[in-house]
N, C-alpha and C positions, 0 to 999 in steps of 0.2 A: 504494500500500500504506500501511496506518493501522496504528499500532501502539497498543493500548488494554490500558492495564494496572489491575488493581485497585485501585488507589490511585486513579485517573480517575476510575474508575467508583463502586465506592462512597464516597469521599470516606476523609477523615483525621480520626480525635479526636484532637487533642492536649491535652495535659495536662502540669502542671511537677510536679517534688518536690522533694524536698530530697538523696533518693538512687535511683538505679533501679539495683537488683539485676538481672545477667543471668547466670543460671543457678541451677536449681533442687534442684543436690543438696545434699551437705550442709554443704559452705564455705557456701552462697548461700543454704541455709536460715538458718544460723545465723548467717552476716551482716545479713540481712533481719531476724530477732527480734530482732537487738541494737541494732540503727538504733531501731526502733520501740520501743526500752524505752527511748531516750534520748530519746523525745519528735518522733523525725522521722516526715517523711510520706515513704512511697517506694512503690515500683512492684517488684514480682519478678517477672521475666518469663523462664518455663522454656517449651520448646520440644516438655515431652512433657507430659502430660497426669494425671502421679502424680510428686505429689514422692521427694527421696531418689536420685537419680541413678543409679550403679552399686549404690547399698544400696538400692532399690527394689524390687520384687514383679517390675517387666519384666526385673529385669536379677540378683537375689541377692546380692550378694557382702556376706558377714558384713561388719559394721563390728568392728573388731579396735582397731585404736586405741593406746595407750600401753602396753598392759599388754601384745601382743602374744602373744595367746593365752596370758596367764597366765606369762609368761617374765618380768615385771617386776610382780612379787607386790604390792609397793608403791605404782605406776605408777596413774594412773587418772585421765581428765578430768574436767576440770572447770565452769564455766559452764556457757553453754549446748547445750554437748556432753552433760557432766554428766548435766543436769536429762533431757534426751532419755533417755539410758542409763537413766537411774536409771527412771522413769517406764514404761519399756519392759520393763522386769527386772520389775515389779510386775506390771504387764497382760499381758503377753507371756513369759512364761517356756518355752514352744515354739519360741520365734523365729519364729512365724507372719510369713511379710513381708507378708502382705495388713493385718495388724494393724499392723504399723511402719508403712504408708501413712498408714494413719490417723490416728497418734501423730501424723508429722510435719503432715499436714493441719491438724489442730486447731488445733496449737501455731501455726500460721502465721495461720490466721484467728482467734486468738484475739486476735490481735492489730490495734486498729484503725487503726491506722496503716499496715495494710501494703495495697495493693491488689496483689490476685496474678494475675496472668492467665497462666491454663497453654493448654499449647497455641498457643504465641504462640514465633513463631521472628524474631530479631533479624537483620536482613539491611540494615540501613541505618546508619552512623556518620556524624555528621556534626563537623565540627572547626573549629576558628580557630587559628590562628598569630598568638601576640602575643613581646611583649618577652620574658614567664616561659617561652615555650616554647607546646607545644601541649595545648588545649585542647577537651574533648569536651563539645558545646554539647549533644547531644540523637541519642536513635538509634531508627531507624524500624524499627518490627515487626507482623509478618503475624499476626493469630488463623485458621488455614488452615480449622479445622472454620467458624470462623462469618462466614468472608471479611470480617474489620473488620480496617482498617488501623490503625497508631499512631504518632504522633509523641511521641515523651519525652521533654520537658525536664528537666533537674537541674543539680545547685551539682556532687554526686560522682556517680558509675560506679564499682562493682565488678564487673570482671569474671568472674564464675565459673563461665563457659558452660563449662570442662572443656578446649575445644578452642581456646579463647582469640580468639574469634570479635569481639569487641568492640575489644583489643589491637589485633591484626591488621587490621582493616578502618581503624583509628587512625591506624596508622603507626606504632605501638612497633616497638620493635627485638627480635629474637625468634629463637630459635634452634629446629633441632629435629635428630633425631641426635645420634650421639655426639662430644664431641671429643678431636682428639687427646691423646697421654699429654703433650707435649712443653708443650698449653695452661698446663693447673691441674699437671703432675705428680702425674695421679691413677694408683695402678698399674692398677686395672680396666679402662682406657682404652684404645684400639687406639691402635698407630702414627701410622696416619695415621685423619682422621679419615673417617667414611661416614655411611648416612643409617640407617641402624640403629636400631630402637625396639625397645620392648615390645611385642606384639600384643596382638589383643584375640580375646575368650574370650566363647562361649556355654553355658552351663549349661543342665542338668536333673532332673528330678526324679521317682524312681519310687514305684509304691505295691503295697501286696498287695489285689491284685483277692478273696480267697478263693475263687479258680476258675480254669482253667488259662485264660491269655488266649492266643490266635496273635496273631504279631508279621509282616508282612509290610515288608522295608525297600524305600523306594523307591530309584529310579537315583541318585539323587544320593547317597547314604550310602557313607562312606567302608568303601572296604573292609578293617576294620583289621588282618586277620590279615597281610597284606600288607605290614605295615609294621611298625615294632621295638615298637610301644605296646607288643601283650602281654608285654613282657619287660622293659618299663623304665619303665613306669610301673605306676600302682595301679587294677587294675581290682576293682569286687565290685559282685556284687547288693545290697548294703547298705549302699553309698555314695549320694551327693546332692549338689547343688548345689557347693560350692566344692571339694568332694574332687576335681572335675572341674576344674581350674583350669588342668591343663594343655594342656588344647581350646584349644590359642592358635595363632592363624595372622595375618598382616600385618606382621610384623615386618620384612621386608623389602620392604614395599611403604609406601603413602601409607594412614595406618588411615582415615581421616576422607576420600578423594576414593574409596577403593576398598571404601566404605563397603558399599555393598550387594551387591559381589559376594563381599566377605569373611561376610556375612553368612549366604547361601544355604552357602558353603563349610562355614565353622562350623556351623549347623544339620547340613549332611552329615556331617561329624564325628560330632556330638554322634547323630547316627543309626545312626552306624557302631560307637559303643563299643556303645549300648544293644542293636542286632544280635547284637554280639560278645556279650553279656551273654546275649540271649534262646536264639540257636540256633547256638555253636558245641559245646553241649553241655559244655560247662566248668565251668557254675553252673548251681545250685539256684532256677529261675525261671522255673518255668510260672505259677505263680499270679503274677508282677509285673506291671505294667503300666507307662505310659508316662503321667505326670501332668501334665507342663508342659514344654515346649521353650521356652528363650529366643527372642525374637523380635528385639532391640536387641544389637549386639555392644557389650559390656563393654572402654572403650576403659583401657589403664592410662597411656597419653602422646603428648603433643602437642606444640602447640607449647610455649616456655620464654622468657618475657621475660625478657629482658635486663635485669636493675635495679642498684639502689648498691650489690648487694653479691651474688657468685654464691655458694651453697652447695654444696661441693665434697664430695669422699670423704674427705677432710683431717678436714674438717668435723664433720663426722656420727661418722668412726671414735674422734674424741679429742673427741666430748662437746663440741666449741668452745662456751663461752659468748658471750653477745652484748652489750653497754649496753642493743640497742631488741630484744631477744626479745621475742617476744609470743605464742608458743607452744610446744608440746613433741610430739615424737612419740615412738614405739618400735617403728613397724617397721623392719625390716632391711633392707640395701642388698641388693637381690634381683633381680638379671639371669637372666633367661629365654633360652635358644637359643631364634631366632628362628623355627624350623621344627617344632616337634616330629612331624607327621606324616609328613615326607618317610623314604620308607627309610633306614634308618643314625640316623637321627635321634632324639633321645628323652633327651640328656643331662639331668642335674638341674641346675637354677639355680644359679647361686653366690650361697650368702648368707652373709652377715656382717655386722657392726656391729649386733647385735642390743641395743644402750645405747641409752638415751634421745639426744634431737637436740633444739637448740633454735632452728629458724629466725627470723632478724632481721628486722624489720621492711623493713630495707633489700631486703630479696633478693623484695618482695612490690611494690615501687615499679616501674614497667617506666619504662624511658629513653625520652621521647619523640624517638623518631628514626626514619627509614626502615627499614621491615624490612630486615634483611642475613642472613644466615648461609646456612643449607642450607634454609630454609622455598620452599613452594611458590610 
């Protein structure tokens, strides 16, 4: 028996930079434009095929940002978050996300320092161990539509694959789960600790056909009357996209290894409101139709490097300033029940600390050490 992999067979381009960006939303957008306005040469290598990550056309989700839907009246980014926004607000004032793809597209090759290859999944990390610690020499990645393989040298690596795919294959040290209250003394904390996340969430989007359309659901569509949604969440004919946010399921599983079956799940979901929507006779909605079903599940967490400094609930709730801030956010500490579909289920998230946050440079450094904690 021969084992023959594509690397063999069509051989490896390699190439150095100065930085390879991996991941393509919008940390890794706006990492990649700011390397390249300081004159470096780098590589941005995303995994899907349309920039913007979770704020993308495949996946929806508003970008909200500092002002947090208008809660912090004064609040607003800046650089090249900024420029994106502001630029977007001008051309796009529908919030078309086909038109935000494009925003961010441009903005990326407008820039000639950057080479961008989408559609290019990062599966190889290569490392040295010296005196300083350890060191990421170069990481090998698949183009899968056009079977070319890659070797990528750099000085830096940003990691901003979302799922920390580059950290991880390193050897940083990396957490995921919640920890216990007894760690940081956070009150949100459990007891003891478990592997407890955020899920991930598929979205949809309807439209008025001007004509009565029939809706046939298939097997797979949640049956939601069955379950507490109609009573504890927001359903309506003239909802959309993020109004749907609480389509979330994986919270007690692994979101990223149970990837594809949470997927179809979700889809089922997201089949099962719009059912409940078309024919339990509750809404005004012969004439709707069915525009867009997510196809990518909307991950909100993963793994969580270990670095100089953890940002805790402490944190965030009392505004802690930092010496090496080096940005600001405004959304709120927002814990999600991990089930909302299961009967009984359907509580609302607990939110608070809805003040700005300023995370420390230190807390973006990951500790070169062996993975430890609760990670797979």
């Amino acid at each position: 028996m021969r084992k023959h992999a594509l690397r063999d067979q069509v051989g490896v381009e390699h190439d150095r930079y100065d930085v390879v960006v991996v991941g393509g939303g919008l940390a890794g957008v706006c990492a990649a434009i700011a390397a390249a306005r300081a004159g470096l040469r780098l590589a941005l290598v995303h995994n899907r095929t349309v920039l913007g990550g979770n704020s993308s056309s495949e996946i929806r989700v508003w970008v909200c940002g500092a002002t947090s839907h208008g809660e912090h009246h004064y609040a607003r980014e800046t650089g090249i978050m900024g420029e994106l926004f502001v630029e977007n607000q001008y051309r796009n004032r529908d919030g078309n996300p086909y038109y935000w793809d494009q925003l961010l597209l441009e903005k990326v090759l407008a820039e000639p320092g950057i080479r961008l290859l989408l559609g290019t999944h990062v599966d190889e990390v290569e490392v040295e161990d010296g005196d300083q610690g350890r060191t990421i020499v170069a990481v090998g990645a698949v183009m899968a539509g056009s079977e070319r393989v890659f070797r990528l040298e750099a000085e830096q690596f940003v990691d901003a694959s979302g799922d920390g795919t580059v950290g991880f294959l390193a050897g940083a040290r990396y957490r995921t789960g919640r920890e216990s209250h007894a760690e940081y003394g956070e009150k949100l904390a459990p007891v003891e600790p478990d592997d407890e996340t955020l899920g991930s969430t598929i979205l949809f989007y309807v439209r008025d056909a001007g004509h009565p359309v029939r809706y046939v659901a298939p097997p797979w569509a949640v049956d939601i009357a069955s379950t507490s949604v109609p009573t504890t969440r927001y359903i309506s004919p003239a909802a959309n996209g993020c109004a749907y946010w609480w389509i979330e399921l994986g919270g007690d599983r692994d979101v990223v290894h149970d990837d594809d079956q949470l997927r179809l799940e979700l889809q089922g979901a997201a089949l099962g409101v719009w059912d409940y929507i078309k024919n339990s006779g509750r809404f005004d909605a012969d004439d709707l139709t069915l525009e867009w079903v997510g196809s990518v599940p909307g991950r909100r967490e993963y793994r969580r490097f270990v670095g100089d400094h953890t940002l805790t609930e402490q944190d965030i709730l009392a505004q802690a300033q930092h010496s090496d801030t080096v940005a600001f956010g405004g959304w709120s500490l927002d814990l999600h029940p991990r089930g909302d579909l299961r009967p009984g289920a359907g509580l609302a998230p607990r939110v608070l600390g809805r003040d700005l946050r300023h995370p420390p440079a230190g807390a973006l450094r990951p500790r070169p050490r062996e993975p430890v904690g609760r990670g797979p």
